[in-house]
N, C-alpha and C positions, 0 to 999 in steps of 0.2 A: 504494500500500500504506500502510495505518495502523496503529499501535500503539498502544498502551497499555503492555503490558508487554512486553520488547524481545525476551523468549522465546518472544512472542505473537503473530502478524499475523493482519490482515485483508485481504485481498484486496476492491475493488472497480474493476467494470470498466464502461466507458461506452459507449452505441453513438452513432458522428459525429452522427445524422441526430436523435438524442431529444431529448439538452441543447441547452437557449437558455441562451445565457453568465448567465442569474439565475441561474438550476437550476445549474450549475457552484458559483456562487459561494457560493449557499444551503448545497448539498451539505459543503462545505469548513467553513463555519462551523458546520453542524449537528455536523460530528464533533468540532470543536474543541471544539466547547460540551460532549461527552461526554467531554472528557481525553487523545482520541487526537492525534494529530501524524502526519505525512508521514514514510516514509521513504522518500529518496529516493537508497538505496542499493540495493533491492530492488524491480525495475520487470521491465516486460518489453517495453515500447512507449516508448522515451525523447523520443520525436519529441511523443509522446501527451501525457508528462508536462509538457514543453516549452509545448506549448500552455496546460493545466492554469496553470502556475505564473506563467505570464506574465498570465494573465487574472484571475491571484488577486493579483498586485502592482499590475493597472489599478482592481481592484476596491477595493481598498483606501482608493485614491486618490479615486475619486466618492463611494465610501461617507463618507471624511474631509470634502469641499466638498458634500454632502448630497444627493447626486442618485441613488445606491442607500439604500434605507430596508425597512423591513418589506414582505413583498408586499401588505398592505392598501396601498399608498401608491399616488394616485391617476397619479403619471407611471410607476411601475413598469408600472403594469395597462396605460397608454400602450401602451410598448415592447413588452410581451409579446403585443399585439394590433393591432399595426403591422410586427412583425419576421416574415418569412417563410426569412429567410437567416440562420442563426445565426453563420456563418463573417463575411459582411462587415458584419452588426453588431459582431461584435467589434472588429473593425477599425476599425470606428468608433469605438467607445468607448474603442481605444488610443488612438488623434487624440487625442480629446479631452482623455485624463486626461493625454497626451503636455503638452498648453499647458495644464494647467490645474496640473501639476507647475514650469514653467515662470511661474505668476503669473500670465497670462492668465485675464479671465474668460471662462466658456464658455456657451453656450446651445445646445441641439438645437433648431432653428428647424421644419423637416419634421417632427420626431416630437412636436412639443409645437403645428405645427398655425400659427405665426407667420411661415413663411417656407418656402422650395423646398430651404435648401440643408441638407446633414448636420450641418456645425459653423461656429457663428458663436464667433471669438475674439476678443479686444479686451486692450489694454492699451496705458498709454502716448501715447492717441490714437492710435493704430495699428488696426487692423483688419483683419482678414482673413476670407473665406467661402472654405469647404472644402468639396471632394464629395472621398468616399470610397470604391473599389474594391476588390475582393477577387477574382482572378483565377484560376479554379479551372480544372484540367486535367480533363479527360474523366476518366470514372470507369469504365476499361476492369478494373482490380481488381475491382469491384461485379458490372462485366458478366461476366467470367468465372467469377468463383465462382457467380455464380444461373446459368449455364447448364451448369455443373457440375453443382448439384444439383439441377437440372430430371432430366440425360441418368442421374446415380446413381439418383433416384426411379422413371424409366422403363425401368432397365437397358439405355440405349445405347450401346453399344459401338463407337467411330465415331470418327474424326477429322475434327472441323470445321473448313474453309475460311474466316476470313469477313473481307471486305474492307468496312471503316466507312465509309459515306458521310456519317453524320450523329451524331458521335458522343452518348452521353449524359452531362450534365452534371452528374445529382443520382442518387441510388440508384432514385427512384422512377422517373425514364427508364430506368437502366441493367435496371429487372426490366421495365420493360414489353418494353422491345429482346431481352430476352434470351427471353420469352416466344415471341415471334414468331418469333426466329431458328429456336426448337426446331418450331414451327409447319413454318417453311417446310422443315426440315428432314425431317421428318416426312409431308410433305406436299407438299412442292415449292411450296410458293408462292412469289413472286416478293414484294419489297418494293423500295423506293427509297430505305431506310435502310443497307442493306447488302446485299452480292451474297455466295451461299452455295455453296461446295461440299463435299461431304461423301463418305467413304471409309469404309468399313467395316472394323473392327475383328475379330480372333477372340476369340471369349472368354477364353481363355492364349495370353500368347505365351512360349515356352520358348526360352533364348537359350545362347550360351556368352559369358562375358566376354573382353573382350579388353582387354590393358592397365590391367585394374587400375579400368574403370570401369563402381559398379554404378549410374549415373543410368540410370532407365528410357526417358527418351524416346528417345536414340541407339536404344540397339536396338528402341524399334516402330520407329522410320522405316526401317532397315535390312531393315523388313518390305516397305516398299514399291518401286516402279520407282525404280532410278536417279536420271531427271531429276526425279521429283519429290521424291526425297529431299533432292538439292542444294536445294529450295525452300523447304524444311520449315526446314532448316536456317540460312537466310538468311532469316528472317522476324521481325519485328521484336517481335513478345512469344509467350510459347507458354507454355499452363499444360498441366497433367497434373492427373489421377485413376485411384487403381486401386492395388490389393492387389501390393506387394512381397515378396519372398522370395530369399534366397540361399542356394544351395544348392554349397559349397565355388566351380567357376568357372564352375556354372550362376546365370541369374537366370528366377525363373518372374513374370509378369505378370498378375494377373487381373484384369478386367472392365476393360479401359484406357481410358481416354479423353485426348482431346486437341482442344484451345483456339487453334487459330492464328488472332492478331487482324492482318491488316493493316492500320496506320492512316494516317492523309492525315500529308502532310507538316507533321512538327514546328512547327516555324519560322516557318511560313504562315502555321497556329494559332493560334500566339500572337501574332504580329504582329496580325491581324485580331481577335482578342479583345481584347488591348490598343487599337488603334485606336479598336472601337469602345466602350470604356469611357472615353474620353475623351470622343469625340462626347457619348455619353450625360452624363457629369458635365460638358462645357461647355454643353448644354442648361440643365441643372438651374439654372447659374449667372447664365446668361440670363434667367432667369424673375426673379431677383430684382429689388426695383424699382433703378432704377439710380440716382434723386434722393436714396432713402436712402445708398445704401451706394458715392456715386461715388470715396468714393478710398481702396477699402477692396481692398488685394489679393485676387488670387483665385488658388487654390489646388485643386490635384488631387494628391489621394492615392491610389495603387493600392500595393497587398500585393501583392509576388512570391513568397513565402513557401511555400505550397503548389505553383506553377509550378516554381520551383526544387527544392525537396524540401525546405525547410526546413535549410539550410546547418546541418552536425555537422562540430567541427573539437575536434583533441584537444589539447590544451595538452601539453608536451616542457619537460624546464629549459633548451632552444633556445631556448623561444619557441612562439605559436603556428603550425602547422603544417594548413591547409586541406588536407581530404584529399577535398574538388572541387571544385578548382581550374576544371573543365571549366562549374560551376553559375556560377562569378564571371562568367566569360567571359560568359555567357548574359546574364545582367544588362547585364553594357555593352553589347550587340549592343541588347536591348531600350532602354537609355537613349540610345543613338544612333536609334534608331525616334524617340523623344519628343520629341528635340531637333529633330530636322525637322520634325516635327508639330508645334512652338512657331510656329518660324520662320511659318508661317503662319497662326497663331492669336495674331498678339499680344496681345489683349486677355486671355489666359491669363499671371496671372505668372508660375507656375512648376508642374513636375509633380517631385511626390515620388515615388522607388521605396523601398519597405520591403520589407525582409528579418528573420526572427527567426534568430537563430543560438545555436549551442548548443557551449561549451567545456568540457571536462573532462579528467580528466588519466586516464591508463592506468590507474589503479585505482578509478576513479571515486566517489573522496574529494571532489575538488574540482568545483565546477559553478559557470561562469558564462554569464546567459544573455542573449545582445545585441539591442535591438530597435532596428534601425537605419535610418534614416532618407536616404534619397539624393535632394539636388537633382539635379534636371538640370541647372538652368542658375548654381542658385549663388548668385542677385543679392543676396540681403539676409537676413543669417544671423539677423537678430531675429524674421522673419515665418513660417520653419519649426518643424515641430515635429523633435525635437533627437534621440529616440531615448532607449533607458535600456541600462546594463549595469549588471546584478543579482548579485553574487558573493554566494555561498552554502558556508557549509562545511556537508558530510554528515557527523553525527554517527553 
């Protein structure tokens, strides 16, 4: 949200998949240039903003050592026509402005066409070459909203079964998957993407409440057989669509729909995503000549940041107080994954895990926001990049 006059707002909103982190950054100084300013007391996506404000404090920072410029500028037009992931360019571009915040010089060696790797740093006769990771979870939110509004456009009325064998990783798989689901739904076809079963719906289902609870899904399952209720219920994500109404301790349902996504084992996932982003950035670091660059550490960055959910912890005059504790955990499990995976990759000197985190107090006056940086192994605290925390008062 932006203002001008404090009586006044503007609302705008962004879709994940449009902005390339320029268009972000563009966007922000275009308004500044008009008078308005951020407020960042009146949001409605904090996670959203989060991203936003971090990549407009990285942005600051290239723009100050001269590597953002006008979009005529010949390395912008580079990036914008070499970048296909706007997510783990950012990421990149934290790295960099990370060491270049730090007095290291920096150079994009792959995007400027000189070299394999994401970021080459130096200072001090020191040297380091970085690949960069962005670790993204399946985009089961994507898949089920477009197969939402595939079944509301078609008025299917039906609870879908569907166990992911393959999940999708970007919006434009999640609508292709979702396409076909409704296909084979429709149709019965068979895929090796996911296996489908589907139940048919009434058009109203008219209930009586009990204790006090009017969430719709309880009572359609309560429409179906027993054991499959117990199934419905025990299932690891379940979305809804369909016309609510309460009627004193009736509740009436119409045109229902229901989303049950089975997905493959967590843990696995990311394990095996992780894994193989390292294979991938120890390739990259391979390729580089090794006459030039032999004693020049090497380094891997991955972003756990949207795997975890982007750590929100609320500041108390306790202190801070992490309110998932359950998302820390997850991080060490994964940095114990890395640490084994060193052990026989010596030639790797170290793997960074990053995290953004987000603090603010109960009335959300106060925001600080953490970009933080985790060795695995620790060795030599000049060679990593160091993290920021950003405090901000909301005026």
């Amino acid at each position: 949200m932006f203002s001008k006059d404090p009586r006044r707002y503007y609302y705008i909103e962004y879709e994940e998949t449009v902005p390339y982190p320029i268009q972000w950054w563009k966007l922000l100084n275009d308004i500044r240039r008009q008078g308005y300013h951020l407020n960042m007391r009146i949001h409605t996506q904090i996670q959203k903003l989060q991203e936003v404000l971090l990549f407009d404090y990285i942005a600051e920072i290239l723009e100050a050592h001269g590597f953002l410029k006008l979009p005529e500028d010949p390395f912008l037009k580079q990036i914008m026509e070499n970048v296909t992931h706007s997510r783990s360019f950012i990421y990149q571009l934290s790295i960099a402005a990370n060491y270049l915040s730090n007095r290291f010089n920096v150079s994009f060696p792959e995007i400027t066409g000189s070299g394999t790797v994401d970021v080459k740093a130096e200072k001090d006769g020191k040297g380091i070459l970085v690949e960069c990771k962005s670790i993204e979870p399946p985009y089961y939110n994507s898949l089920a909203a477009e197969i939402l509004r595939i079944m509301q456009r078609a008025r299917l009325n039906k609870i879908l079964f569907v166990k992911i064998n393959k999940p999708p990783y970007d919006r434009k798989s999640a609508k292709n998957l979702a396409i076909r689901i409704i296909k084979s739904c429709q149709s019965k076809i068979k895929d090796d993407d996911f296996e489908l079963d589907v139940i048919s719906l009434p058009h109203i289902i008219n209930e009586t409440v009990k204790y006090e609870d009017f969430s719709p899904i309880p009572h359609i399952f309560n429409w179906l057989p027993e054991g499959l209720k117990k199934n419905c219920l025990k299932s690891d994500r379940t979305y809804f669509a369909g016309d609510v109404k309460t009627f004193g301790s009736r509740i009436i349902i119409k045109n229902p729909k229901i989303i049950i996504l089975k997905e493959q084992d967590e843990e696995k996932i990311l394990t095996t995503k992780l894994l193989r982003s390292l294979r991938e950035s120890k390739n990259q670091l391979e390729k580089e000549d090794g006459r030039n660059f032999l004693n020049y550490a090497r380094i891997i960055c991955v972003d756990l940041s949207n795997i975890v959910g982007r750590l929100s912890n609320i500041v108390s005059e306790g202190g801070i107080k992490p309110i998932d504790a359950i998302k820390r955990e997850k991080i060490n499990s994964l940095k114990n994954i890395v640490i084994k995976w060193l052990e026989s990759h010596q030639d790797i000197t170290d793997v960074v895990l990053s995290v953004s985190s987000l603090y603010m107090d109960r009335l959300g006056s106060y925001l600080t926001l953490k970009f933080e940086c985790i060795p695995a192994m620790n060795i030599n605290q000049a060679i990593y990049p160091r993290g920021w925390c950003l405090e901000m008062m909301i005026k």
